[in-house]
ROZA-886561 format. One line per 5 residues: number of its first residue (from 1); for each residue z, x, y of N, C-alpha, C. Coordinates in nm, 3 decimals, padded with zeros to 5 digits, m for minus. Example, Ala and Ser with C-alpha at 12.3 -4.5 7.8 and 13.67 -1.06 7.14 Angstrom:
BEGIN
1 = 00.780 01.319 m00.569 00.780 01.230 m00.450 00.780 01.320 m00.330  00.708 01.285 m00.225 00.714 01.367 m00.106 00.787 01.290 00.003
END
This chain:
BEGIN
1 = m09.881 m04.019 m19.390 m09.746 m03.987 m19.437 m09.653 m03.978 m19.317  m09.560 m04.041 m19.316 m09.442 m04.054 m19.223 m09.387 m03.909 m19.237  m09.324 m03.845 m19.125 m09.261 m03.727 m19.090 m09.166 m03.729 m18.991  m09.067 m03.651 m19.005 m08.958 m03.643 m18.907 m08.956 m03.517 m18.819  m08.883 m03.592 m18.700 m08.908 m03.488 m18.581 m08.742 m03.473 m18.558
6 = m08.678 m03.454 m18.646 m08.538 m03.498 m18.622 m08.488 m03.311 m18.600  m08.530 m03.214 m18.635 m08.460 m03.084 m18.563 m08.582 m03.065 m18.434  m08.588 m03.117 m18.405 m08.630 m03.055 m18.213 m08.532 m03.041 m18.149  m08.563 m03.029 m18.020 m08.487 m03.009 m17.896 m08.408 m03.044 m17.945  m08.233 m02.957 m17.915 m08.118 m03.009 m17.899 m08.088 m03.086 m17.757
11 = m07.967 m03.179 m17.789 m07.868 m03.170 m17.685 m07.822 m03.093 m17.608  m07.781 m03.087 m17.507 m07.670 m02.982 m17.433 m07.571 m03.079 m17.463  m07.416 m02.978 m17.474 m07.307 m02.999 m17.532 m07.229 m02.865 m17.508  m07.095 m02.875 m17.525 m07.028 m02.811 m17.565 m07.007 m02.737 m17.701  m06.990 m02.635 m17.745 m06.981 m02.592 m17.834 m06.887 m02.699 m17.951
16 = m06.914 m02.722 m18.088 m06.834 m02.772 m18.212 m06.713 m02.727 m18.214  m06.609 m02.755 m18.270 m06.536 m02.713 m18.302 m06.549 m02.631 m18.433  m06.476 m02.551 m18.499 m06.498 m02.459 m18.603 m06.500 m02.524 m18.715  m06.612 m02.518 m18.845 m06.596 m02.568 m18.972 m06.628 m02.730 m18.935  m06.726 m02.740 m18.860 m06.735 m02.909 m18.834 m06.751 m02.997 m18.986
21 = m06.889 m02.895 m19.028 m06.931 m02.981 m19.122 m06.809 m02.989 m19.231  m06.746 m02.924 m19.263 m06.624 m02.889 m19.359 m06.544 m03.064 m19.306  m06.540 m03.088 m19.191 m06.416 m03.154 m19.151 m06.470 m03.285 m19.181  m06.593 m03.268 m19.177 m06.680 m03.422 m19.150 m06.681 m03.442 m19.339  m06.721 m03.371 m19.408 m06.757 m03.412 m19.543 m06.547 m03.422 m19.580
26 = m06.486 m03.362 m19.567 m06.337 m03.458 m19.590 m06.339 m03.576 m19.550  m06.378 m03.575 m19.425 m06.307 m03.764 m19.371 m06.411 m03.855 m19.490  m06.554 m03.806 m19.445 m06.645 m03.873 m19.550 m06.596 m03.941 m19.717  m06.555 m03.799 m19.790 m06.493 m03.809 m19.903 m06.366 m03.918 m19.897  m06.295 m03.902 m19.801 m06.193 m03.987 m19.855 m06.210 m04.151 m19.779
31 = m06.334 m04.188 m19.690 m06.393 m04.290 m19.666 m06.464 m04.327 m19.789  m06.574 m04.273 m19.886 m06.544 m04.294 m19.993 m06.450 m04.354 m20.118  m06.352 m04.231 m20.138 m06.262 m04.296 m20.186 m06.183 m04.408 m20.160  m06.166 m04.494 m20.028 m06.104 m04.573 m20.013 m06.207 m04.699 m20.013  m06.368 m04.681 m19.961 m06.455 m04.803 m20.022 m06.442 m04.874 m20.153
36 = m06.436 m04.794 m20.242 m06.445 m04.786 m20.361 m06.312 m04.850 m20.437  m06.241 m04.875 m20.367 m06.150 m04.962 m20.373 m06.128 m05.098 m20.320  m06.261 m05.152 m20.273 m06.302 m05.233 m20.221 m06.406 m05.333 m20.273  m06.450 m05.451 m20.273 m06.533 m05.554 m20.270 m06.581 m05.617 m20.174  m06.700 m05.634 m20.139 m06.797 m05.639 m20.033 m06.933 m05.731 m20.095
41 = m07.030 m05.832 m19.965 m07.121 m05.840 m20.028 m07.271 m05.768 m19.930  m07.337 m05.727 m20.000 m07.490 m05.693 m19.996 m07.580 m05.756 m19.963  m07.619 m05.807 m19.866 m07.736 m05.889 m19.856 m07.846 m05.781 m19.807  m08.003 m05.819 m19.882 m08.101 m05.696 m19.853 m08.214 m05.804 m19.809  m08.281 m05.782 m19.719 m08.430 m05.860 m19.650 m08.515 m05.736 m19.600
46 = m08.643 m05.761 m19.691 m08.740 m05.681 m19.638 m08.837 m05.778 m19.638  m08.912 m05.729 m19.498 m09.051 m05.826 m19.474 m09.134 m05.709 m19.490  m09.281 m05.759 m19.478 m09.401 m05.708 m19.457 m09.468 m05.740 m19.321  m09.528 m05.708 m19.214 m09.586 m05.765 m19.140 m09.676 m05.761 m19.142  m09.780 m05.864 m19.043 m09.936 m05.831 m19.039 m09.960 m05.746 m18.936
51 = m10.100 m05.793 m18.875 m10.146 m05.718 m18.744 m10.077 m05.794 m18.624  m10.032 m05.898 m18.638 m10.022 m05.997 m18.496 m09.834 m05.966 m18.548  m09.787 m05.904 m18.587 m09.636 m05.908 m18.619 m09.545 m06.065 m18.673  m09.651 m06.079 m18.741 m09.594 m06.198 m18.828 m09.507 m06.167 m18.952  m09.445 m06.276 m19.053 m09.376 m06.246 m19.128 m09.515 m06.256 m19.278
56 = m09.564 m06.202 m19.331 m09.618 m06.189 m19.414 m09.599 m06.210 m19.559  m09.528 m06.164 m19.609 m09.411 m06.174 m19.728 m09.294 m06.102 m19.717  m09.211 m06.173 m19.819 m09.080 m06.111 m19.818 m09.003 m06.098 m19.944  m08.883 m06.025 m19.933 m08.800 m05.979 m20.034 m08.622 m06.015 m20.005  m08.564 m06.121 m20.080 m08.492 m06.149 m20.052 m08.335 m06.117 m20.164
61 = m08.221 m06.043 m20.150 m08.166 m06.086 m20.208 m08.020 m06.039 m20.183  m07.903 m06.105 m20.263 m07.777 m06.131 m20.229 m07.720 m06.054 m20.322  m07.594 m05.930 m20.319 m07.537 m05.924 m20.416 m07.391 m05.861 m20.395  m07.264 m05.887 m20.540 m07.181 m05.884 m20.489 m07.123 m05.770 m20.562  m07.069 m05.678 m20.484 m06.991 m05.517 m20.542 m06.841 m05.592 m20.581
66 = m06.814 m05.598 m20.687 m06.687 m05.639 m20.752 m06.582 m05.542 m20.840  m06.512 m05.607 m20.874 m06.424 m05.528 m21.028 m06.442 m05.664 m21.100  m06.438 m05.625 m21.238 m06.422 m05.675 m21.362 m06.270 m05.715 m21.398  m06.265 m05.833 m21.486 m06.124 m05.867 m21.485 m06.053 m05.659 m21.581  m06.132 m05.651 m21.616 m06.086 m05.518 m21.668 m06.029 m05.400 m21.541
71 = m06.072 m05.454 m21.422 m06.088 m05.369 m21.279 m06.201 m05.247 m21.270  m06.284 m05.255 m21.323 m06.400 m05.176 m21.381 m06.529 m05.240 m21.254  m06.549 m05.171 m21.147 m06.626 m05.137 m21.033 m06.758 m05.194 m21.130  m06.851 m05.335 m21.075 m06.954 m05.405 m21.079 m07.042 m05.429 m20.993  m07.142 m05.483 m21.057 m07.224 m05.592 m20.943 m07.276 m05.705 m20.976
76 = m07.280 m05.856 m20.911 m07.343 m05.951 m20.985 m07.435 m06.011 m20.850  m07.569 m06.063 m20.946 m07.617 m06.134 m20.803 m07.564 m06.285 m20.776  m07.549 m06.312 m20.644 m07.556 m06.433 m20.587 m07.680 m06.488 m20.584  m07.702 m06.618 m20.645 m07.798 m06.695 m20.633 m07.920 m06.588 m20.710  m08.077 m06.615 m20.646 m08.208 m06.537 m20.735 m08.243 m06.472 m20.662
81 = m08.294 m06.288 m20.668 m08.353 m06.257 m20.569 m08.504 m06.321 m20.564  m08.568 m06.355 m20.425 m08.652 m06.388 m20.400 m08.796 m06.287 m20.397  m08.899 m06.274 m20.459 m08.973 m06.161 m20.410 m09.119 m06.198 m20.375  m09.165 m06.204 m20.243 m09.269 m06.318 m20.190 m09.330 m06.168 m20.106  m09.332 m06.055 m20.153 m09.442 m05.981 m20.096 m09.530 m05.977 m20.124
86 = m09.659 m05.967 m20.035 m09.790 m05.964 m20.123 m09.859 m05.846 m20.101  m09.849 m05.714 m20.024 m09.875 m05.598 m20.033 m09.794 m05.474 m20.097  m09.652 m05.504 m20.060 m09.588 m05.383 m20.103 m09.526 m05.372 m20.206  m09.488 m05.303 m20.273 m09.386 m05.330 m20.425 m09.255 m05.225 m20.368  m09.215 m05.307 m20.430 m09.096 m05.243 m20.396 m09.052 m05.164 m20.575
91 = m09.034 m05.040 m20.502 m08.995 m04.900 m20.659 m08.848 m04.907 m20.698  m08.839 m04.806 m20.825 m08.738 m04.777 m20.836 m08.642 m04.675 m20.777  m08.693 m04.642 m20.657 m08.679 m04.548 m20.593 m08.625 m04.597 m20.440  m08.679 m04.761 m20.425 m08.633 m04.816 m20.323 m08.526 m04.837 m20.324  m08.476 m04.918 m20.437 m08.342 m04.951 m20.456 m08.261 m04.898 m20.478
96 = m08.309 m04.752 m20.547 m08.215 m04.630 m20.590 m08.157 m04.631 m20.400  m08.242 m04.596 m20.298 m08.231 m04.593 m20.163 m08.136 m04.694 m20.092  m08.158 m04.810 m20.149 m08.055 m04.875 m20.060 m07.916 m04.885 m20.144  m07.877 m04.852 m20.206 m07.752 m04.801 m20.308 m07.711 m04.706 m20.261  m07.757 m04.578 m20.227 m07.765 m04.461 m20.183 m07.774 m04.387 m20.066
101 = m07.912 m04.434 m20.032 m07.934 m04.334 m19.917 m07.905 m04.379 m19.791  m07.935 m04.541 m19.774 m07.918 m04.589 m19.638 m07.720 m04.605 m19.676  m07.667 m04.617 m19.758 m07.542 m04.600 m19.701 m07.441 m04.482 m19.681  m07.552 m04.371 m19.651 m07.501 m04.259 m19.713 m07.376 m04.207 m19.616  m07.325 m04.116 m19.727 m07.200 m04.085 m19.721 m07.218 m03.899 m19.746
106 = m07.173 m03.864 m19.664 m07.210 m03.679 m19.641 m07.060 m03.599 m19.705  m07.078 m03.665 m19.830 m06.933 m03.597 m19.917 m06.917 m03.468 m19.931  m06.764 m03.431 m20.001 m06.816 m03.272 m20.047 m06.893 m03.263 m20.181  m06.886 m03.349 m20.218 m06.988 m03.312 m20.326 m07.159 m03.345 m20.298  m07.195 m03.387 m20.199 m07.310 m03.384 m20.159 m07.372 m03.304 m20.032
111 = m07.269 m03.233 m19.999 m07.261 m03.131 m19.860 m07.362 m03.035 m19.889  m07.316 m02.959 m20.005 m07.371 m02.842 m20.031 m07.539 m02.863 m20.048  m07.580 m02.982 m20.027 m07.748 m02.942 m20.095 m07.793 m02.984 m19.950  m07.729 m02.992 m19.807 m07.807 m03.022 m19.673 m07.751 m02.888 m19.591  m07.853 m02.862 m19.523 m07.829 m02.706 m19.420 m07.797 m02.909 m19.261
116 = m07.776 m02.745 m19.202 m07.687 m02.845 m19.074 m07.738 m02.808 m18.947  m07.769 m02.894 m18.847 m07.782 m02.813 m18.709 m07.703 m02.925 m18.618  m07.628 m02.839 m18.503 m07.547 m02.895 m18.407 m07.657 m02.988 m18.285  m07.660 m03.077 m18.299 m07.781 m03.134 m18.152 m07.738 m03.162 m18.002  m07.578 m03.162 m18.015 m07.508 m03.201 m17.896 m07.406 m03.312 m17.896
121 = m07.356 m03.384 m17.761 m07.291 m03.462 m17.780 m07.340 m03.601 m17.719  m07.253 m03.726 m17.769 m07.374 m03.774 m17.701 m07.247 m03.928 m17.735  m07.217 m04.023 m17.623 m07.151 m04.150 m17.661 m07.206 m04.246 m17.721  m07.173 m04.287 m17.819 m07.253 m04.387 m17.883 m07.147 m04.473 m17.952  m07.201 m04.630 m17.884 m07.128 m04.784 m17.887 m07.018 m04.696 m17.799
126 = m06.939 m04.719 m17.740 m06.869 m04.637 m17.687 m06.748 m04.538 m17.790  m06.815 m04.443 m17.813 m06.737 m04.377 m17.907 m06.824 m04.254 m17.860  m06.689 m04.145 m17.813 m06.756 m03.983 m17.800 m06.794 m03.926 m17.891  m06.931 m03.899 m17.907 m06.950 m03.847 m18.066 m06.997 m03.723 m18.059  m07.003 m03.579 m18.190 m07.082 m03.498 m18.178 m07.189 m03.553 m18.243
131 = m07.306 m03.499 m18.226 m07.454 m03.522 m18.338 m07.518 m03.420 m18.405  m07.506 m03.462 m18.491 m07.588 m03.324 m18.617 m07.626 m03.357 m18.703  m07.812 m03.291 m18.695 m07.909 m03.286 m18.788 m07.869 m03.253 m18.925  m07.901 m03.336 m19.019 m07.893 m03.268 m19.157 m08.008 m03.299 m19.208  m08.024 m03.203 m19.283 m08.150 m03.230 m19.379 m08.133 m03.105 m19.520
136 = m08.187 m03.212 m19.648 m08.195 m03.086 m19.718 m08.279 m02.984 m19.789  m08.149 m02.916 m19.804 m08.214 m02.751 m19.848 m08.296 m02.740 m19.908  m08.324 m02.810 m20.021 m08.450 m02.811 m20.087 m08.406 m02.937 m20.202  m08.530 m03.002 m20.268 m08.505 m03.160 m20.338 m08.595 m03.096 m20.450  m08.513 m03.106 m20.541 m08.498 m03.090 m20.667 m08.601 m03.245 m20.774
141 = m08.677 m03.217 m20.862 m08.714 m03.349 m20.933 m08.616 m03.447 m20.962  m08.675 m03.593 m20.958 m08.622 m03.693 m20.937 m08.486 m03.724 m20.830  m08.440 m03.612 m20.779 m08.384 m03.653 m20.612 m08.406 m03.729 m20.533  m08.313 m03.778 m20.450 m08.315 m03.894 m20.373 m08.196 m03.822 m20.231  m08.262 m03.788 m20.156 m08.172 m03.728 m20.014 m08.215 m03.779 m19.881
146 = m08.073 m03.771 m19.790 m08.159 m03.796 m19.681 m08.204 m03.695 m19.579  m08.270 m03.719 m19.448 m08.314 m03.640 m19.356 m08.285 m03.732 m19.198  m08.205 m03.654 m19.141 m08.167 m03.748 m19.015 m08.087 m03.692 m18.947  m07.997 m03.741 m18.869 m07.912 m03.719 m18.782 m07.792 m03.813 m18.812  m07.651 m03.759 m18.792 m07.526 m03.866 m18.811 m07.452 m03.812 m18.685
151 = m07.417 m03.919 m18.619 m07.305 m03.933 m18.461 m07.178 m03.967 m18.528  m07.089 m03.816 m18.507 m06.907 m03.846 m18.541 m06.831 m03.846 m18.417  m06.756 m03.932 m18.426 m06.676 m03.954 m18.391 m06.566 m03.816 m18.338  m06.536 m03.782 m18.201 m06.491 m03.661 m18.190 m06.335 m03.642 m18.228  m06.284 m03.731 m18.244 m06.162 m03.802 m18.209 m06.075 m03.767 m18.368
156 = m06.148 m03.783 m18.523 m06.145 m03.766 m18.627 m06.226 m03.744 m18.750  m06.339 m03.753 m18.668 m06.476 m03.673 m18.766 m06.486 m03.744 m18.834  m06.533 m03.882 m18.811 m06.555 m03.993 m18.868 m06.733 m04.013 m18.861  m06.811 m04.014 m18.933 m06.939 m04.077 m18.921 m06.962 m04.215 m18.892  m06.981 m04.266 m18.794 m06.992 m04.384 m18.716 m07.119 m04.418 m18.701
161 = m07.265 m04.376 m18.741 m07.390 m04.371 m18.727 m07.491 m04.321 m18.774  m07.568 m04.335 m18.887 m07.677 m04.225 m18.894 m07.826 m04.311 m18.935  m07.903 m04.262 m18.893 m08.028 m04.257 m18.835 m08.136 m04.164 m18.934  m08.218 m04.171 m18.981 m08.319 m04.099 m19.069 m08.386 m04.168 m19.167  m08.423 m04.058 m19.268 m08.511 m04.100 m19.363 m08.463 m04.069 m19.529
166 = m08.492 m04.190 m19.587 m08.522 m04.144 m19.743 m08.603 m04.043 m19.807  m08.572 m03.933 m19.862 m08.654 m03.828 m19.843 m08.670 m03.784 m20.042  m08.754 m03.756 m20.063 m08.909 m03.681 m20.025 m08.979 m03.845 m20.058  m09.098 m03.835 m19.934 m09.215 m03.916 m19.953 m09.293 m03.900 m20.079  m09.347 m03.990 m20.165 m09.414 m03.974 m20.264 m09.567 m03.973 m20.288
171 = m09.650 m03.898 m20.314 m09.756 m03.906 m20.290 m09.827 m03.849 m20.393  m09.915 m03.890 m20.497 m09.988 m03.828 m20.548 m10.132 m03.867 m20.555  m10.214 m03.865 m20.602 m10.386 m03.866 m20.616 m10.369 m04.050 m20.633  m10.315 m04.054 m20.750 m10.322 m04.191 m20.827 m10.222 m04.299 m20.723  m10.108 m04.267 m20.667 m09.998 m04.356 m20.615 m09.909 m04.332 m20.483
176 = m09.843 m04.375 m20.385 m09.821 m04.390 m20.285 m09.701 m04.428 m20.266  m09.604 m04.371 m20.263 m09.478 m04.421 m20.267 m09.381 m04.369 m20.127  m09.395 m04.442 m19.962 m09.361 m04.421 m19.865 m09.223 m04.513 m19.849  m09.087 m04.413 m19.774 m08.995 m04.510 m19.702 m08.987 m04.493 m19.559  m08.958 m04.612 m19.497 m08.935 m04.592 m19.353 m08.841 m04.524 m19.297
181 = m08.836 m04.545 m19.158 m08.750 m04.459 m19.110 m08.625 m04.533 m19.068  m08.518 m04.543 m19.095 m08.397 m04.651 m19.044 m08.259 m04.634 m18.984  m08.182 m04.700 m18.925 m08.034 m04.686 m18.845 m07.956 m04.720 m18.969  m07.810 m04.687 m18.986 m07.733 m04.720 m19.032 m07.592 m04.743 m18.944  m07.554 m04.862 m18.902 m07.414 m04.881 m18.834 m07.308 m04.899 m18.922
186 = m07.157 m04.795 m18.865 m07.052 m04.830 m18.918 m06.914 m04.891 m18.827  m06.861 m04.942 m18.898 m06.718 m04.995 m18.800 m06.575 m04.978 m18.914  m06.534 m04.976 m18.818 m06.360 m04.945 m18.850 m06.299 m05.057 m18.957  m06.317 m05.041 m19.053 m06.214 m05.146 m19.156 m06.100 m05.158 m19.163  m06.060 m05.079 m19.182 m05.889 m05.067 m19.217 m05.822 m04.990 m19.119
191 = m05.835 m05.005 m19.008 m05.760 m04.875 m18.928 m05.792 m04.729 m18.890  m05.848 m04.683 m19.002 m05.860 m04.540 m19.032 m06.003 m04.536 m19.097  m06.086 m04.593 m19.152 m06.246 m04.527 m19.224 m06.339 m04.642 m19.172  m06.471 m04.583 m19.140 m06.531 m04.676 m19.129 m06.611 m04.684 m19.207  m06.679 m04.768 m19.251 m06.747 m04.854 m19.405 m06.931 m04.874 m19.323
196 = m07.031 m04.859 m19.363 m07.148 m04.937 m19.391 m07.130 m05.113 m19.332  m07.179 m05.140 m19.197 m07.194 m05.280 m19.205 m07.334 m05.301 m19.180  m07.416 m05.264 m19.085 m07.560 m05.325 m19.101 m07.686 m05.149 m19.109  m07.764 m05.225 m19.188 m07.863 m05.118 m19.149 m07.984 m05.195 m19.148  m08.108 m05.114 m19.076 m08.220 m05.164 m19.018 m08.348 m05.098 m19.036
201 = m08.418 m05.131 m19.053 m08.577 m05.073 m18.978 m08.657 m05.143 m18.927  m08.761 m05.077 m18.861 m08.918 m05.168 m18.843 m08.975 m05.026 m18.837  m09.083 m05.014 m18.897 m09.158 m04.894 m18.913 m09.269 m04.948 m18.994  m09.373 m04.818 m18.972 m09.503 m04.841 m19.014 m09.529 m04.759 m19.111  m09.591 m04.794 m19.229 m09.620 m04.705 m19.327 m09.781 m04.675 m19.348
206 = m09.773 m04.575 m19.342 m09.944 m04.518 m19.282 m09.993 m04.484 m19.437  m10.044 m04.567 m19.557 m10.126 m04.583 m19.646 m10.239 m04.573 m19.681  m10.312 m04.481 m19.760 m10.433 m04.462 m19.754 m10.533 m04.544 m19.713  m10.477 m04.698 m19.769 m10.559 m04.797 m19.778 m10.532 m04.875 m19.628  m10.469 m04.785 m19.538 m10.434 m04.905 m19.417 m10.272 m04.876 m19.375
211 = m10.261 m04.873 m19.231 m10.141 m04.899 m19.243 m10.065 m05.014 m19.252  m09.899 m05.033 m19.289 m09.839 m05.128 m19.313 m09.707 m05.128 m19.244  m09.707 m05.231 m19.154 m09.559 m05.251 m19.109 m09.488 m05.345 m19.161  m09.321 m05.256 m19.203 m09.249 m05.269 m19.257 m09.070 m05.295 m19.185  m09.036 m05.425 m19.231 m08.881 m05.431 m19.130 m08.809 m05.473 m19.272
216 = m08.681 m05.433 m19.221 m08.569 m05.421 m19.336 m08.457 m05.421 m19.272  m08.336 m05.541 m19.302 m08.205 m05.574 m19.271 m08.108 m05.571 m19.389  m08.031 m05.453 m19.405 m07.937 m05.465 m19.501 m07.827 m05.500 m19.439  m07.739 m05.579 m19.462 m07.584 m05.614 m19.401 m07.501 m05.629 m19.509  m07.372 m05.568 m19.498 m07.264 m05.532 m19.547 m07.173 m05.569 m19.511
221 = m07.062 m05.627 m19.527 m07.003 m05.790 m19.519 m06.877 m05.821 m19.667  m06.779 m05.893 m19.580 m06.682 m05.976 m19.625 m06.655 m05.813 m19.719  m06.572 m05.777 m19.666 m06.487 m05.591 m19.718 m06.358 m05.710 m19.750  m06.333 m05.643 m19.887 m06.217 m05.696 m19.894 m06.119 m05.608 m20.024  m06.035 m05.532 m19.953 m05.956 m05.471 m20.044 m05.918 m05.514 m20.168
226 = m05.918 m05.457 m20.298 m05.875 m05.505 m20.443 m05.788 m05.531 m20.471  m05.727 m05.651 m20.497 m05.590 m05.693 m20.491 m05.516 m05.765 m20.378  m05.622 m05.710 m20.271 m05.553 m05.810 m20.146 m05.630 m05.943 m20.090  m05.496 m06.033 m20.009 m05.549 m06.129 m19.960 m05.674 m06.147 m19.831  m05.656 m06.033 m19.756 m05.703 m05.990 m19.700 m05.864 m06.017 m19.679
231 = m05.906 m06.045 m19.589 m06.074 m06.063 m19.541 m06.134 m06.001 m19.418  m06.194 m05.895 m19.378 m06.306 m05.866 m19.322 m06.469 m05.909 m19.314  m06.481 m05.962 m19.214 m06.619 m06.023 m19.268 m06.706 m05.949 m19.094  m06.831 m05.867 m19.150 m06.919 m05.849 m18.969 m06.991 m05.928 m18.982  m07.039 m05.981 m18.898 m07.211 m06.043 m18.895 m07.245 m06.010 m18.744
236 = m07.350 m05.948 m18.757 m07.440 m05.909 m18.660 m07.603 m05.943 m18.545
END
């Protein structure tokens, strides 16, 4: 079973400013609200590897976050997803995850169920950031949370980075249900919020039956405000 070492040793730093987390779940919320006014596409690739780090099977697929001519927030796929794994299955719990957790967003309405620790400061891509552990308080049945660390931005308490895990690991007598551990990068869209453009892993999933290494590229792409002419496109 995969485990996180994500509250150890802090940073040295300067003390937070007061009510961090308060400041960080606003900018969050209204980075939110302004995604969500947006259309973007999804592309998701997960491999399997072997022992020699080959590509083993894979999981391929394309999809696009839209409005409806009604303006009613969708999704349709591009083209078929592909699914050519031959060890892992992918759950309903995975995908709940990449919807969710790898793009997560530390709202106020999702604040309250993670306790917080300050780790320090620390520049990252060149951006002065503070860093702080979250993880939560306790996970409730059928929950889906994360456990990690997010680097803000000191400048406007912007989340520009976070790093962790899909949390709780699943495990019972009969079934095995492990996620890796992964990065999430953000960049500046519009001036003012930054949006989800790539996230990553390579990690090993330590299975009764063996372990299994596991890599995963989500990219987030062509942002394009509702109603406008407008195009953003990252590729990484």
């Amino acid at each position: 079973m995969l485990t996180s070492a994500l509250f150890t040793a802090c940073l040295s730093a300067e003390e937070p400013p007061a009510n961090l987390m308060k400041r960080i779940a606003a900018v969050e919320t209204a980075a939110q609200q302004a995604q969500g006014n947006y259309t973007y596409r999804q592309s998701v690739t997960v491999e399997e590897l072997d022992k020699n780090g080959g590509v083993a099977g894979d999981y391929r697929e394309v999809r696009d976050i839209i409005f409806s001519p009604a303006a009613e927030r969708t999704e349709r796929f591009v083209g078929t997803p592909q699914m050519r794994l031959k060890h892992l299955k992918l759950t309903d719990e995975d995908f709940r995850d990449i919807r969710e957790i790898q793009p997560f967003l530390l709202t106020t309405d999702q604040a309250f169920l993670y306790e917080s620790r300050f780790r320090g400061e620390e520049t990252m891509d060149g951006v002065d950031c503070w860093v702080v552990g979250i993880r939560p308080r306790q996970i409730l049945d059928k929950q889906r949370l994360f456990d990690g660390n997010i680097w803000v931005d000191k400048k406007d308490f912007s989340v520009i980075r976070s790093e962790g895990q899909a949390v709780p690991q699943m495990m019972t007598t009969k079934s095995e249900n492990l996620f890796p551990h992964f990065t999430t990068i953000r960049r500046n869209v519009d001036g003012q919020h930054w949006f989800p453009v790539t996230t990553y892993a390579d990690d090993t999933l330590y299975f009764r039956t063996g372990p299994q290494r596991i890599r995963f590229i989500i990219r987030y792409s062509e942002y394009k405000k509702f109603g406008s002419d407008s195009k953003i496109t990252f590729q990484n």
